[in-house]
N, C-alpha and C positions, 0 to 999 in steps of 0.2 A: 498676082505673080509676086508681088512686092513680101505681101504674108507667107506668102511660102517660102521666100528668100530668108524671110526675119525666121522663121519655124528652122528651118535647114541648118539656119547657123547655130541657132540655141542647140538643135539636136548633137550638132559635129563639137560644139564645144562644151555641154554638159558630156559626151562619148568619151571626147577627151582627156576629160577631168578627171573620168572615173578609174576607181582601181583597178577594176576586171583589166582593161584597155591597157592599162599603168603594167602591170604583170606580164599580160600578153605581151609585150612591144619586150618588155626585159626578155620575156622567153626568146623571141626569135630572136631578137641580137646575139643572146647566148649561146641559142642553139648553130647561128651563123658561125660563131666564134669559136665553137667546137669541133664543126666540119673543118675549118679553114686548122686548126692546129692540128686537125685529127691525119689532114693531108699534111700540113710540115712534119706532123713526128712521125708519118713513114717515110722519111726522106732523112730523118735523122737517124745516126747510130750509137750517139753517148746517148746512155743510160741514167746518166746523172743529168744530164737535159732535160729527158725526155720526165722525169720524175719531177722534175721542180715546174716544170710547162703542168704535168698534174695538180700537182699542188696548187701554183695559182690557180687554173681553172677551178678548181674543189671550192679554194677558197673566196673567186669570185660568184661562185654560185648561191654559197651562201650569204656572202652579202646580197645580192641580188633576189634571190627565191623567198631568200628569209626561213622562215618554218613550211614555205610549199615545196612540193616534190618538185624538180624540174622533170618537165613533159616530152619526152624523145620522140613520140609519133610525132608532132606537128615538123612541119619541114617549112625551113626560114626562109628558101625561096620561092613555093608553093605561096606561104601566108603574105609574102611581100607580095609579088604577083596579083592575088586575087585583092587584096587592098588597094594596090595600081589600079586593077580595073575597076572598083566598086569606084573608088574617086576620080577618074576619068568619068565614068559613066555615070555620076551627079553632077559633074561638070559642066558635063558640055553642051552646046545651047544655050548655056545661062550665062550672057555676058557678066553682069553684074557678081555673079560669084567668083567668074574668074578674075574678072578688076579688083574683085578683094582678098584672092590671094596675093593677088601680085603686087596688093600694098602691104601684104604683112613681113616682110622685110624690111619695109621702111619703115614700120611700123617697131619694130622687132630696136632697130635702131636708134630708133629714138626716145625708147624705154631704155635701153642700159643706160647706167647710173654715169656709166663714161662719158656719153657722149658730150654731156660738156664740157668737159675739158677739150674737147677739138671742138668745141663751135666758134668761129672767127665773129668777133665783131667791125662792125662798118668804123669805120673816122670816127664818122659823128656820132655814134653808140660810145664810143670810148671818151671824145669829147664832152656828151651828157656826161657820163659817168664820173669824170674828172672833174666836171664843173658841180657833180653833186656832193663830190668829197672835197672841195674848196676849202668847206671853214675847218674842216679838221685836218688837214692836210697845212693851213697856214698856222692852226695852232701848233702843230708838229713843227714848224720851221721855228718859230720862235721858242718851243720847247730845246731844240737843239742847240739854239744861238744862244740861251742861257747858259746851258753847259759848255760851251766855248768858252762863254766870258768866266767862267767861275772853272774852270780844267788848271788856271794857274794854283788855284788853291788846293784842290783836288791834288794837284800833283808836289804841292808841298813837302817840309820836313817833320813836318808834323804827323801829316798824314801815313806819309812812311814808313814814321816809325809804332805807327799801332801795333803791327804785328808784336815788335821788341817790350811792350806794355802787357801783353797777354797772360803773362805769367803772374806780372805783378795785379793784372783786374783779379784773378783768379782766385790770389792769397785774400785780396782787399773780397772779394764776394763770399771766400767761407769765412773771414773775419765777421762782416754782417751778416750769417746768417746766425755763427756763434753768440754775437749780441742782441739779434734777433730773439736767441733760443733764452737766451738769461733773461731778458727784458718779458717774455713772458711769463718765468717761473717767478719773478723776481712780482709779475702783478698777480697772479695769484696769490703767493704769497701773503701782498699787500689786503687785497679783497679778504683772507682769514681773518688777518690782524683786525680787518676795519669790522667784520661779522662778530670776531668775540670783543671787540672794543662796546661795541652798543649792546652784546647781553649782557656786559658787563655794567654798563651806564643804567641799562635797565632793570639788573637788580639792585642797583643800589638805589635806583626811586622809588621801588617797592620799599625796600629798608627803609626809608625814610620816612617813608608814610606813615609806614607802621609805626615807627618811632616817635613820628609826631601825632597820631592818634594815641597813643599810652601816654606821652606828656598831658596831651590835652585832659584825657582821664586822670589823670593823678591834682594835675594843677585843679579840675571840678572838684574833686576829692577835697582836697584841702580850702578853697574857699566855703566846702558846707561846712568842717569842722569850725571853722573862724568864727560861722555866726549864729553857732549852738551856743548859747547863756551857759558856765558854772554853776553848777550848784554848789 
């Protein structure tokens, strides 16, 4: 019995889930809700009522239908009806299914996301709770008492008068951004200077070289002359 209860429920809530089911339930609601305006607009005799009552239905149909045709043979309290009776008639006899319909309300409630916000706690659930946020709660107290003791300063002339400063930060912040802006041109600049300063140091050690390699030759030169003998 128990497997058949477990099978029953899988069946009635994969049935559920499904689209076929999803579609059908939209049709008979809609088609309900057609009968029932179809009875108010012959009861009605503005024309401009009776048009715009069109138009929403048109326009809830297609929310609703989507890209399906709505289906006019099926009749909304026919398809109610024989669904009353198919679940009546897997019903009944069966304690246990009907014990678990009759928790799915409570059920139902205690899944929306509101419900805790109305759940009461006991004394003592609030007293844990209170005793759980102790240390931060006394750190908050004396975060507080600081700014008490220090609100005389706070509320000073100094303080005060910031706002009346605001104009003069403001001159003082594009001043340094202007010396900011020089203070870089001014080191690039410097970085040039120091770049041709050393190709400059460095051709002159070439020059030097070279200069002291031709003395060196000239001065060999003349000590052979020196001590070649006259004839």
């Amino acid at each position: 019995m128990s497997l058949f209860i477990k099978n029953f429920v899988v069946f009635w809530v994969g049935l559920l889930t499904s689209r076929r089911l999803l579609i059908f339930t939209f049709k008979i609601i809609i088609n309900y809700f057609l009968s029932h305006c179809v009875k108010l607009s012959l009861k009605m005799t503005d024309e401009a009522s009776i048009d715009s009552i069109e138009r929403r239905i048109a326009k809830l149909e297609q929310e609703v239908y989507d890209s399906a045709a709505p289906d006019s043979e099926n009749k909304s309290i026919e398809a109610l009806m024989s669904i009353h009776n198919r679940l009546q008639s897997a019903v009944t006899g069966r304690e246990k299914i009907t014990t678990l319909f009759s928790k799915l309300d409570d059920l139902q409630k205690y899944l929306d996301p509101s419900f805790k916000e109305h759940m009461s706690l006991t004394e003592t659930a609030k007293l844990n709770l209170v005793l759980l946020e102790e240390d931060r709660i006394r750190s908050a107290v004396d975060s507080l008492q600081t700014v008490k003791d220090l609100i005389q300063y706070l509320d000073s002339e100094h303080i005060r008068a910031v706002p009346s400063l605001c104009p003069k930060l403001y001159e003082v912040s594009q001043t340094q951004l202007k010396l900011q802006e020089n203070a870089a041109e001014l080191t690039t600049e410097t970085r040039q200077l120091i770049a041709n300063y050393d190709n400059l140091i460095m051709s002159l050690s070439k020059q030097f070289i070279l200069w002291d390699s031709m003395l060196t030759e000239i001065e060999k030169g003349k000590i052979k002359k020196k001590k070649i003998p006259s004839s």
